[in-house]
N, CA, C and O of each residue as an XYZ file, in Angstrom:
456
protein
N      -9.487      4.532     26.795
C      -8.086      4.867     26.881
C      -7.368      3.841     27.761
O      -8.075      3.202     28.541
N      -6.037      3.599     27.733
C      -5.201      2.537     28.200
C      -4.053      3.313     28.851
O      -3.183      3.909     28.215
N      -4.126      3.256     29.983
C      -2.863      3.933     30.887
C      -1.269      3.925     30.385
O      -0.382      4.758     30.570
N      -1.261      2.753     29.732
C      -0.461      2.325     29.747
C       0.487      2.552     27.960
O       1.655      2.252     27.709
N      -0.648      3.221     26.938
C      -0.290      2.925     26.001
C       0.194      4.282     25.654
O      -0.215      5.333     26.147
N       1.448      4.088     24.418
C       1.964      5.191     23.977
C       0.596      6.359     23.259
O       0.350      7.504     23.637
N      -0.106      5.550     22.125
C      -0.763      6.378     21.819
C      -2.123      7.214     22.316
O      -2.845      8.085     21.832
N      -2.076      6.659     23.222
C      -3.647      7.243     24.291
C      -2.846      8.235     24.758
O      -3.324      9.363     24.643
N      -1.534      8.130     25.358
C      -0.926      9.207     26.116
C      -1.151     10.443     24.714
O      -1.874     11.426     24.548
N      -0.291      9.867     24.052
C      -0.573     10.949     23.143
C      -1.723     11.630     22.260
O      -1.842     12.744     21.752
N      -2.245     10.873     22.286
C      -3.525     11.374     21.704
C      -4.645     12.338     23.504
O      -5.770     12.801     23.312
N      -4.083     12.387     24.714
C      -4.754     12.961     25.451
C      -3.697     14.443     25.875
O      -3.856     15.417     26.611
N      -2.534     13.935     24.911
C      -1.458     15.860     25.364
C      -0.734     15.279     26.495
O      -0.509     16.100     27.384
N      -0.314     14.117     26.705
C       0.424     13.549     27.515
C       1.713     12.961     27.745
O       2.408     12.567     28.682
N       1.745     13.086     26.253
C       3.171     12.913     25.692
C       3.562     14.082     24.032
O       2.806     13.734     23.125
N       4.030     14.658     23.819
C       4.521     15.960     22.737
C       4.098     15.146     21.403
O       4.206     13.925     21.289
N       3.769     15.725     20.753
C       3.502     15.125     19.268
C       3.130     16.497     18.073
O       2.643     17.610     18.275
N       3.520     15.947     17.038
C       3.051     16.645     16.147
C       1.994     16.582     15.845
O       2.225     15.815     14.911
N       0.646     16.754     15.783
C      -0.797     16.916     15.778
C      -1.239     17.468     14.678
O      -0.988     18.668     14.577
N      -1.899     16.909     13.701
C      -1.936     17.505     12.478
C      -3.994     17.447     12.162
O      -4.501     18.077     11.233
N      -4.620     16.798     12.899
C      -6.310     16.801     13.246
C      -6.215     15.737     14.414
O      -5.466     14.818     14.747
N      -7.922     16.639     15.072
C      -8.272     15.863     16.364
C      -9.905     16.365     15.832
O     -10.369     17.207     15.064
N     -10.314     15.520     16.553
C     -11.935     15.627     16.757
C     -12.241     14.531     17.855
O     -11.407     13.932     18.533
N     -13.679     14.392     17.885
C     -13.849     13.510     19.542
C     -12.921     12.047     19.035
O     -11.828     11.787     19.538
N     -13.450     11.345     18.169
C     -13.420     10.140     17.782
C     -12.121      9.969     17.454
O     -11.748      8.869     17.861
N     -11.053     10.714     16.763
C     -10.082     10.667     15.837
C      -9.075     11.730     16.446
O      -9.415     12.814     16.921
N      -7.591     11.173     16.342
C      -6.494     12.295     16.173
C      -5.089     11.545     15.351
O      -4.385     10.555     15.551
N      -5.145     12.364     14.596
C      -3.576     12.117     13.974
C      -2.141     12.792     14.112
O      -2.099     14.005     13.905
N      -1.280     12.311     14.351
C      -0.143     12.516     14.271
C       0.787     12.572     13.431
O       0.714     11.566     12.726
N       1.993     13.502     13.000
C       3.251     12.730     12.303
C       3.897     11.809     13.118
O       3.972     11.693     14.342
N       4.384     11.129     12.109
C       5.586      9.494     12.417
C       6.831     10.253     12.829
O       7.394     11.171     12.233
N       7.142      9.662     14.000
C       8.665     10.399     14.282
C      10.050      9.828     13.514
O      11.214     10.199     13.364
N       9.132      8.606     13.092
C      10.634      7.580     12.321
C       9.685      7.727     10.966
O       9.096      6.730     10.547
N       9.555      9.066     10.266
C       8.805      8.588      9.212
C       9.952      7.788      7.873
O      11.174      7.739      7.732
N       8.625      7.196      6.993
C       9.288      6.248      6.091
C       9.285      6.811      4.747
O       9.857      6.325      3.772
N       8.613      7.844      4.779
C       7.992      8.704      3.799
C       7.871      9.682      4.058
O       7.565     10.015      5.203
N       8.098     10.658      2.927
C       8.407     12.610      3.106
C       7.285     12.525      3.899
O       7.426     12.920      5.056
N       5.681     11.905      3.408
C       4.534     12.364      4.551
C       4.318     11.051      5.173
O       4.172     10.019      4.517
N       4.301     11.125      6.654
C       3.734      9.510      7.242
C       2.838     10.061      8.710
O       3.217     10.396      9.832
N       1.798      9.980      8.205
C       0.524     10.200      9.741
C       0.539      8.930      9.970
O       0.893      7.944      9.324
N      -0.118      9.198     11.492
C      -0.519      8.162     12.081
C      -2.193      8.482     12.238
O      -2.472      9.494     12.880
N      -3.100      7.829     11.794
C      -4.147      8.421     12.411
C      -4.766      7.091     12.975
O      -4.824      5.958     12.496
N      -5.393      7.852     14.655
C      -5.827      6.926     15.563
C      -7.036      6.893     15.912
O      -7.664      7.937     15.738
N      -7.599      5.980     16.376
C      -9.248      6.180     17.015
C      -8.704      6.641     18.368
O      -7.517      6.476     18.651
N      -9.519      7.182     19.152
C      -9.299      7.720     20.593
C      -9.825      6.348     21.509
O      -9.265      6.149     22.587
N     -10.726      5.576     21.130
C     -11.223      4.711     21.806
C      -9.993      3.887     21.482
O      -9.369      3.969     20.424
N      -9.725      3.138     22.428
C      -8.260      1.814     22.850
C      -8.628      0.226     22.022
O      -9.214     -0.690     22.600
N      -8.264      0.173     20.934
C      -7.760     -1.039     20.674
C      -6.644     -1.738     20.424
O      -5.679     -1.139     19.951
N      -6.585     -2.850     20.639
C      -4.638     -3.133     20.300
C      -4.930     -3.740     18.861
O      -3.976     -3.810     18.086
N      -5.947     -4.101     18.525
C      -5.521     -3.972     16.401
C      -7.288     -4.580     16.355
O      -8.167     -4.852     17.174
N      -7.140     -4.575     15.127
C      -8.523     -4.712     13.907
C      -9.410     -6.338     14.949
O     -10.595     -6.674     14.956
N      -8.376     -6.880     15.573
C      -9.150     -7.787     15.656
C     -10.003     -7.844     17.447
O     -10.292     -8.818     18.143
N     -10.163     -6.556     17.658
C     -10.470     -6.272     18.932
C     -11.907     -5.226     18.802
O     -12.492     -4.926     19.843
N     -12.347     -4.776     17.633
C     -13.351     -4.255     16.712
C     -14.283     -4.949     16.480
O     -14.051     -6.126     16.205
N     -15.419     -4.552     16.502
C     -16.591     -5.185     16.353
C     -17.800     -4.398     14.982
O     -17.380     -3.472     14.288
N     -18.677     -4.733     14.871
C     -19.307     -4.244     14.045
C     -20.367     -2.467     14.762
O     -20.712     -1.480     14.112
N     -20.480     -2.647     15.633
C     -20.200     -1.357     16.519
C     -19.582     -0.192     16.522
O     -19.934      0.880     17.015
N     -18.265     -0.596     15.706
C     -17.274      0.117     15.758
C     -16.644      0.334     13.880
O     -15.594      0.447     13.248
N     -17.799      0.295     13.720
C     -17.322      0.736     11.945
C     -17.484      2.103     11.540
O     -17.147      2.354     10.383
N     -18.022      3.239     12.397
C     -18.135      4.108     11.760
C     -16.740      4.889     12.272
O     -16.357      5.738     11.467
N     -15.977      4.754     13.391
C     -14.847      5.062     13.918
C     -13.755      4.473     12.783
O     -12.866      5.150     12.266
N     -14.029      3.050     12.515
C     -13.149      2.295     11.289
C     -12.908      3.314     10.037
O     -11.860      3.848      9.672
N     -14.300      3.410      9.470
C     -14.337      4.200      8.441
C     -13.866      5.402      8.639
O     -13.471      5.984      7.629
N     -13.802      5.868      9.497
C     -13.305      7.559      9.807
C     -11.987      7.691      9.686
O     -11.459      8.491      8.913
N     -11.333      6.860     10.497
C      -9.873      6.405     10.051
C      -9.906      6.789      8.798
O      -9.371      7.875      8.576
N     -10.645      5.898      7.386
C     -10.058      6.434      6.014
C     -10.189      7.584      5.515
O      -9.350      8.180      4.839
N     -11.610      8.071      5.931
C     -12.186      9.399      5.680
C     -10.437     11.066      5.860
O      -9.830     11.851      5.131
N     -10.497     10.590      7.473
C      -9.153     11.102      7.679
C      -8.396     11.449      6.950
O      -7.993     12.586      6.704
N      -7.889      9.589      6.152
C      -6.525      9.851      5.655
C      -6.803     10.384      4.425
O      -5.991     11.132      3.880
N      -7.996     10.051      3.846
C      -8.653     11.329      2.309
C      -7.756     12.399      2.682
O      -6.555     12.572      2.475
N      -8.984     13.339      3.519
C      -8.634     14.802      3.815
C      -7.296     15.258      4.109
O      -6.994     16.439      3.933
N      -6.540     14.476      4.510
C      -5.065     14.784      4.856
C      -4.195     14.800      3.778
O      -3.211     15.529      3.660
N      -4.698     13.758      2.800
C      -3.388     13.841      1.369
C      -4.607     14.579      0.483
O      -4.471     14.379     -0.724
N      -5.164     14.968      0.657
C      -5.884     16.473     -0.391
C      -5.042     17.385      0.240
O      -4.102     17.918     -0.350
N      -5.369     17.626      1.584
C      -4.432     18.795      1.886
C      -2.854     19.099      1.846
O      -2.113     20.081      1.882
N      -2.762     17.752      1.754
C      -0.854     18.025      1.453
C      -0.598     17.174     -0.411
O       0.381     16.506     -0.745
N      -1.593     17.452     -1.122
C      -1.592     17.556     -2.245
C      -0.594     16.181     -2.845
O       0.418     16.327     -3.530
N      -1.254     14.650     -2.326
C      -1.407     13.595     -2.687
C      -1.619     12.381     -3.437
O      -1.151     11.248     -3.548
N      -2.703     13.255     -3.991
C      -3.493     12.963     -4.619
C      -3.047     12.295     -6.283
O      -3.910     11.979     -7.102
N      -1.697     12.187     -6.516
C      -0.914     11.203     -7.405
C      -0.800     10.032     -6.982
O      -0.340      9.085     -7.619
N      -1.250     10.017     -5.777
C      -1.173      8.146     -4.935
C      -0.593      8.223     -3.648
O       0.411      8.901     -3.428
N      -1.170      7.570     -2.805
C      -0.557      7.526     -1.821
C      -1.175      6.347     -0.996
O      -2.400      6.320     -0.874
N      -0.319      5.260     -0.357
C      -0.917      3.973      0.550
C      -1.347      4.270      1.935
O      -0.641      4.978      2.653
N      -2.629      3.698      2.411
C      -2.847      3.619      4.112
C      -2.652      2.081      4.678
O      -3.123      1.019      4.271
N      -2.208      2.233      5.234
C      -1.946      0.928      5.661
C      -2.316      0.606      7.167
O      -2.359      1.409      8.099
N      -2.545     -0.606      7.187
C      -3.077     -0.973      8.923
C      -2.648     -2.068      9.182
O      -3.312     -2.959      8.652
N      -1.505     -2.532      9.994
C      -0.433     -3.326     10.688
C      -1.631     -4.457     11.836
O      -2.110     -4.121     12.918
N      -1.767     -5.408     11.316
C      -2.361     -5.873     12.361
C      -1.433     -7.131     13.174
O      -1.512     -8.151     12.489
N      -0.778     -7.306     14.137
C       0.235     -7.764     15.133
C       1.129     -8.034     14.395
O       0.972     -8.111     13.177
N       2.475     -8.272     15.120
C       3.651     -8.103     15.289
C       4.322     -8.758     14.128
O       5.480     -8.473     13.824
N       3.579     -9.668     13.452
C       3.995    -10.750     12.126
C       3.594     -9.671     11.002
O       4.019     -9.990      9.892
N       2.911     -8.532     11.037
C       2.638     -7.564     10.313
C       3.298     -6.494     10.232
O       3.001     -5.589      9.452
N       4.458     -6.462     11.176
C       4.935     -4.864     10.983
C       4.442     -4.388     12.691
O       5.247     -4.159     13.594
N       3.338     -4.340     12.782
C       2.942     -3.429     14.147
C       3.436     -3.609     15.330
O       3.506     -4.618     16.031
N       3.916     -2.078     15.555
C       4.781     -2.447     16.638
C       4.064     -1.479     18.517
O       4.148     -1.687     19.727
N       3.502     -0.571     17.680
C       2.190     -0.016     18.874
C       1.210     -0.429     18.824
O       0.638     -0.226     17.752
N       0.318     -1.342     20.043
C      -0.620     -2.082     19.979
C      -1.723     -1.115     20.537
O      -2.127     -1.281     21.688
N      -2.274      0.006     19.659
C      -2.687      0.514     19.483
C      -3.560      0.673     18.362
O      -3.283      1.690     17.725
N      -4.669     -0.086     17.829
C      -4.923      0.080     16.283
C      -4.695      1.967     15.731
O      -5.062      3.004     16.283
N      -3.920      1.719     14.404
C      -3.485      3.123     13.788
C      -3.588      2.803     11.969
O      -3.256      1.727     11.474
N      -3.995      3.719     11.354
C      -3.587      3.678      9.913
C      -2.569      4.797      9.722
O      -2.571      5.967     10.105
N      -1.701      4.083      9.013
C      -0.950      5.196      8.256
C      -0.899      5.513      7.080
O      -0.798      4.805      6.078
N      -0.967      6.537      7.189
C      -0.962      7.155      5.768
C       0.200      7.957      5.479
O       0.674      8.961      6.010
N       0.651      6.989      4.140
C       2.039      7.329      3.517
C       2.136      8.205      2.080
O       1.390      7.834      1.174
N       2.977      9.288      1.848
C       3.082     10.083      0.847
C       4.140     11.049      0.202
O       4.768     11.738      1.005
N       4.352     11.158     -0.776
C       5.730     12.465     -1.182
C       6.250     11.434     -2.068
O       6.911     11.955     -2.966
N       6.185      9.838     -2.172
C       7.585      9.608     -2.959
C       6.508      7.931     -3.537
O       5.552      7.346     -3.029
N       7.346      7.704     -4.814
C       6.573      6.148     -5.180
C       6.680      5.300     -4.524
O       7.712      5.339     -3.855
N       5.736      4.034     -4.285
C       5.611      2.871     -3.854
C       5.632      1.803     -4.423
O       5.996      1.977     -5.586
N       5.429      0.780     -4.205
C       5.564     -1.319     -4.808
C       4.771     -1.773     -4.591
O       4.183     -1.344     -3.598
N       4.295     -2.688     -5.158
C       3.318     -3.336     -4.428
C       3.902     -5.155     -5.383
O       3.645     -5.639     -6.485
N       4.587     -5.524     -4.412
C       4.006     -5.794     -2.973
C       5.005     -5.212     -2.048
O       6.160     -4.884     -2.317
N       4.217     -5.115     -0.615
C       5.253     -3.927      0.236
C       6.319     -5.352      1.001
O       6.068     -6.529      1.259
N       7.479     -4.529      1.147
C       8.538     -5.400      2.204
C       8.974     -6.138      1.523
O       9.797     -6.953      1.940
Protein backbone atom coordinates (compact mmCIF):
# COMPACT_ATOMS: atom_id res chain seq x y z
CA UNK A 1 0.00 0.00 0.00
CA UNK A 2 1.16 3.68 -0.78
CA UNK A 3 0.25 6.41 1.74
CA UNK A 4 -0.05 8.52 -0.52
CA UNK A 5 -2.26 7.05 -3.24
CA UNK A 6 -5.92 7.65 -4.01
CA UNK A 7 -6.62 4.08 -4.58
CA UNK A 8 -4.94 2.27 -1.57
CA UNK A 9 -6.85 4.85 0.50
CA UNK A 10 -9.69 3.54 -0.98
CA UNK A 11 -9.38 0.26 -1.36
CA UNK A 12 -8.42 0.21 2.78
CA UNK A 13 -12.16 2.31 3.74
CA UNK A 14 -10.21 5.42 3.82
CA UNK A 15 -11.72 7.30 1.49
CA UNK A 16 -16.01 6.53 0.57
CA UNK A 17 -16.46 4.51 -2.51
CA UNK A 18 -18.84 2.49 -4.08
CA UNK A 19 -17.55 -1.12 -3.52
CA UNK A 20 -18.99 -3.56 -5.64
CA UNK A 21 -16.19 -6.93 -4.61
CA UNK A 22 -13.21 -7.20 -2.26
CA UNK A 23 -11.26 -10.21 -1.41
CA UNK A 24 -7.53 -10.25 0.00
CA UNK A 25 -5.87 -9.65 -3.39
CA UNK A 26 -8.60 -7.60 -5.28
CA UNK A 27 -11.28 -4.75 -4.75
CA UNK A 28 -13.39 -2.98 -7.16
CA UNK A 29 -15.06 0.05 -7.33
CA UNK A 30 -17.58 2.22 -9.42
CA UNK A 31 -16.02 5.19 -11.58
CA UNK A 32 -17.23 8.39 -10.13
CA UNK A 33 -16.76 10.12 -13.66
CA UNK A 34 -18.14 7.03 -15.27
CA UNK A 35 -17.91 6.87 -19.19
CA UNK A 36 -20.29 4.18 -19.41
CA UNK A 37 -23.83 3.23 -17.85
CA UNK A 38 -21.31 0.44 -16.11
CA UNK A 39 -17.53 1.55 -15.40
CA UNK A 40 -15.56 -0.50 -12.41
CA UNK A 41 -12.47 0.04 -11.47
CA UNK A 42 -10.95 -3.10 -10.39
CA UNK A 43 -7.64 -2.96 -8.38
CA UNK A 44 -4.92 -5.21 -7.00
CA UNK A 45 -4.51 -4.28 -3.24
CA UNK A 46 -0.78 -4.69 -3.60
CA UNK A 47 0.67 -0.90 -4.93
CA UNK A 48 1.71 -0.54 -8.38
CA UNK A 49 1.82 2.63 -10.44
CA UNK A 50 1.12 0.56 -13.89
CA UNK A 51 1.90 -2.85 -15.77
CA UNK A 52 5.35 -1.90 -15.97
CA UNK A 53 6.20 -2.20 -12.23
CA UNK A 54 4.89 -6.14 -12.36
CA UNK A 55 6.86 -8.89 -12.57
CA UNK A 56 6.28 -12.43 -13.41
CA UNK A 57 5.51 -13.03 -9.62
CA UNK A 58 2.75 -11.15 -9.95
CA UNK A 59 0.58 -12.84 -12.66
CA UNK A 60 -1.78 -14.53 -10.77
CA UNK A 61 -3.00 -11.05 -9.10
CA UNK A 62 -2.74 -9.83 -13.09
CA UNK A 63 -4.99 -12.49 -14.09
CA UNK A 64 -7.46 -11.95 -11.29
CA UNK A 65 -7.94 -8.52 -12.38
CA UNK A 66 -9.68 -10.26 -15.58
CA UNK A 67 -11.22 -13.06 -13.79
CA UNK A 68 -12.98 -10.07 -11.78
CA UNK A 69 -14.05 -8.21 -14.60
CA UNK A 70 -15.77 -11.78 -16.07
CA UNK A 71 -17.83 -12.11 -12.91
CA UNK A 72 -18.90 -8.55 -12.74
CA UNK A 73 -20.45 -8.17 -16.39
CA UNK A 74 -22.20 -11.76 -15.87
CA UNK A 75 -23.64 -10.22 -13.00
CA UNK A 76 -24.78 -7.03 -14.44
CA UNK A 77 -25.74 -8.99 -17.55
CA UNK A 78 -22.92 -7.94 -20.16
CA UNK A 79 -22.38 -10.36 -21.69
CA UNK A 80 -23.37 -8.69 -25.40
CA UNK A 81 -19.77 -7.14 -25.08
CA UNK A 82 -18.16 -5.22 -23.03
CA UNK A 83 -14.16 -3.67 -23.05
CA UNK A 84 -11.46 -3.89 -20.02
CA UNK A 85 -9.06 -1.77 -20.45
CA UNK A 86 -5.62 -0.99 -18.68
CA UNK A 87 -4.14 2.66 -19.07
CA UNK A 88 -0.56 2.29 -18.80
CA UNK A 89 1.02 6.16 -18.11
CA UNK A 90 -0.13 9.32 -18.80
CA UNK A 91 0.38 9.11 -22.90
CA UNK A 92 -2.33 6.35 -22.32
CA UNK A 93 -5.14 7.92 -20.69
CA UNK A 94 -3.98 7.00 -16.96
CA UNK A 95 -4.44 9.33 -14.74
CA UNK A 96 -4.22 7.26 -11.09
CA UNK A 97 -0.89 5.77 -10.85
CA UNK A 98 -2.24 3.05 -9.41
CA UNK A 99 -2.36 -0.04 -11.82
CA UNK A 100 -6.48 -0.56 -12.38
CA UNK A 101 -8.60 -2.30 -15.18
CA UNK A 102 -11.67 -1.03 -16.15
CA UNK A 103 -14.31 -2.53 -17.05
CA UNK A 104 -16.75 -0.81 -19.32
CA UNK A 105 -20.55 -1.67 -20.11
CA UNK A 106 -24.47 -0.76 -20.90
CA UNK A 107 -23.83 0.95 -24.28
CA UNK A 108 -21.68 0.13 -27.83
CA UNK A 109 -18.11 0.67 -28.43
CA UNK A 110 -15.23 1.39 -31.54
CA UNK A 111 -12.51 0.09 -31.96
CA UNK A 112 -10.24 1.93 -32.29
CA UNK A 113 -10.81 3.77 -28.88
CA UNK A 114 -10.20 7.83 -28.73
Amino acid sequence: MSADCLFCKIGAKKIPSKMVYEDPEVFAFEDISPQAPTHILICPRKHFESPNETTTGDQAVLAKLQLVAAQLARERDLLAGYPTVLNNGSGAGQSVFHLHLHLLGGRNFRWPPG
